[in-house]
N, C-alpha and C positions, 0 to 999 in steps of 0.2 A: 402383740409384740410390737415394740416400737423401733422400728430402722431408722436413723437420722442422716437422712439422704445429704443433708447439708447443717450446721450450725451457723452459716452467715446467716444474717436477716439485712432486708432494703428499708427496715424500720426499726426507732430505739423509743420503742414504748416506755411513758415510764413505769408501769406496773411490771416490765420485763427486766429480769436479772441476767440478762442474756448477756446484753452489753455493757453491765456495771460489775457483777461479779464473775462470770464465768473467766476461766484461766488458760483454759487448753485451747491448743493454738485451730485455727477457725480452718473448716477445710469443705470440700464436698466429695461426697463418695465415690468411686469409680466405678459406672456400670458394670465390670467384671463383679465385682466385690458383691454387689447387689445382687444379681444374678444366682452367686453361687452359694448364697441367704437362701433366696426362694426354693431353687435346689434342696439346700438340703431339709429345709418346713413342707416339702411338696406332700409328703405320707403325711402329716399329720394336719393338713388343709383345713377338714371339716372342723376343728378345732380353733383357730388361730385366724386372729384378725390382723390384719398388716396396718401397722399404723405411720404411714411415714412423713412424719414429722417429729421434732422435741423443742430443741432450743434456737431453731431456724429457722427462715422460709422453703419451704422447700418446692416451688416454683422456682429456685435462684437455681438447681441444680439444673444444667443444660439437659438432661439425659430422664429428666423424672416422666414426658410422657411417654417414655420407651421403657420404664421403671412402671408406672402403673401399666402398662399394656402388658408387660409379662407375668404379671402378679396374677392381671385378670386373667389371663390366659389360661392360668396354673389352679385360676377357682377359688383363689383368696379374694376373703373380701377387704377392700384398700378402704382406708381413710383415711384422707388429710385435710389439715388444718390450714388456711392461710390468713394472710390477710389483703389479696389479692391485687396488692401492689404491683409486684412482678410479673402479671396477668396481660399477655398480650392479643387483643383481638383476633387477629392471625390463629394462635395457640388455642381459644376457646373450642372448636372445634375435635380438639384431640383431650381435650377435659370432661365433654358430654358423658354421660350415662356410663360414670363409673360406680365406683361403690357407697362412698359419703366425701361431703367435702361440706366443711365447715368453715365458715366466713366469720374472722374477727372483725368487728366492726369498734364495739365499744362506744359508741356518739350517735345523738340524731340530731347533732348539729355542727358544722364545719368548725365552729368556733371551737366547740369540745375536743373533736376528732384533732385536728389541728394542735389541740393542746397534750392530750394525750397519744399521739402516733408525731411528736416535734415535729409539727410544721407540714406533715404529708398533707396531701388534697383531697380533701371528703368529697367532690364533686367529681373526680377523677375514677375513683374509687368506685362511687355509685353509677356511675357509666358504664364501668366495665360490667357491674354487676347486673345492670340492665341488660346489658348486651348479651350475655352469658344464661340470662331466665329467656330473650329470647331465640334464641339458638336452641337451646333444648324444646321448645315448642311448645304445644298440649298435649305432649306423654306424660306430664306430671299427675298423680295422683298417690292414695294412699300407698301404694305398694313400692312406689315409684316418685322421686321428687329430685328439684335442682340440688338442693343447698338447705342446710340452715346458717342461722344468721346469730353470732353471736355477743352476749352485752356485760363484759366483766365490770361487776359496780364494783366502783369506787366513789371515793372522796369526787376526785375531778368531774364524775359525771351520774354522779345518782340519783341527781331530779331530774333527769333526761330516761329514769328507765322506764319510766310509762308512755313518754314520748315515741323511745324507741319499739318498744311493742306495738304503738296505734300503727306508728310508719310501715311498720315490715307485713304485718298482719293485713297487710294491702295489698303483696305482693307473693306472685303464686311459688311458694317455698316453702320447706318441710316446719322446720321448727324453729319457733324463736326464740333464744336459750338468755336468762336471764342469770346467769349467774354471781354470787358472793366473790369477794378478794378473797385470794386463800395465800398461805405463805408457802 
């Protein structure tokens, strides 16, 4: 099930039609609203993954570590997507040892990342991201992992996809997801 805790994003990807086509006016959910979602999915838990994210960041939502913490509480399992922009060192902390969290990267090189995330900072990015593998510590294994790391080819950056597999494949984290452009 996907809850879209937020539809702003703090990025205008251009592979994303977030902020060239979408129309409906940009909002973030209200913890009550959230709340009374899990509510009513609680009986059918063993079934149902929570996925919250869609067309936003959903680190932008003030209230999302208090959004995953009730979800876990309730025994779903969470996954979200970001691009770890909004990620504040402070906050790492309250991110640890949830359910999945997938890291849009897209680039294994500033120049790229740069070009496809306009203008954000790949070096900013990968800090956080360091920070964040080491915070979680050596609990990571099979069963158990930070993050995977994700690489939407395209045009912009599709002789960087074997670059970006050697880089990441270096670093103690679940999976390196190499995916196609899709429409």
């Amino acid at each position: 099930l996907f809850i879209e805790v937020t539809n702003k994003c703090n990025y205008r990807c251009i592979h994303c039609p977030s902020h060239t086509e979408m129309t409906r006016k940009r909002g973030i959910m209200e913890f009550g609203l959230f709340t009374s979602i899990i509510d009513e999915l609680e009986e059918y838990w063993p079934h149902i993954t929570i996925n919250m994210y869609k067309t936003g960041e959903p680190l932008l939502n003030p209230r999302i570590y208090d959004m995953i913490d009730y979800a876990n509480e309730r025994n779903f399992f969470v996954q979200i997507n970001t691009n770890l922009g909004a990620l504040k060192k402070k906050d790492i902390p309250r991110l640890l040892h949830h359910s999945y969290l997938g890291i849009s990267l897209d680039a294994a090189t500033p120049e790229t990342y740069k070009n496809i995330k306009q203008g954000k900072d790949f070096w900013s990015v990968l800090d956080i991201l360091l920070d964040y593998l080491e915070a979680w510590g050596e609990d990571a294994g099979p069963d158990a992992y930070p993050c995977d790391v994700i690489f939407l080819k395209q045009p912009a950056n599709e002789a960087e996809a074997d670059l970006f597999l050697e880089m990441f494949s270096k670093l103690p984290i679940g999976h390196i997801a190499v995916y196609p452009m899709h429409n």
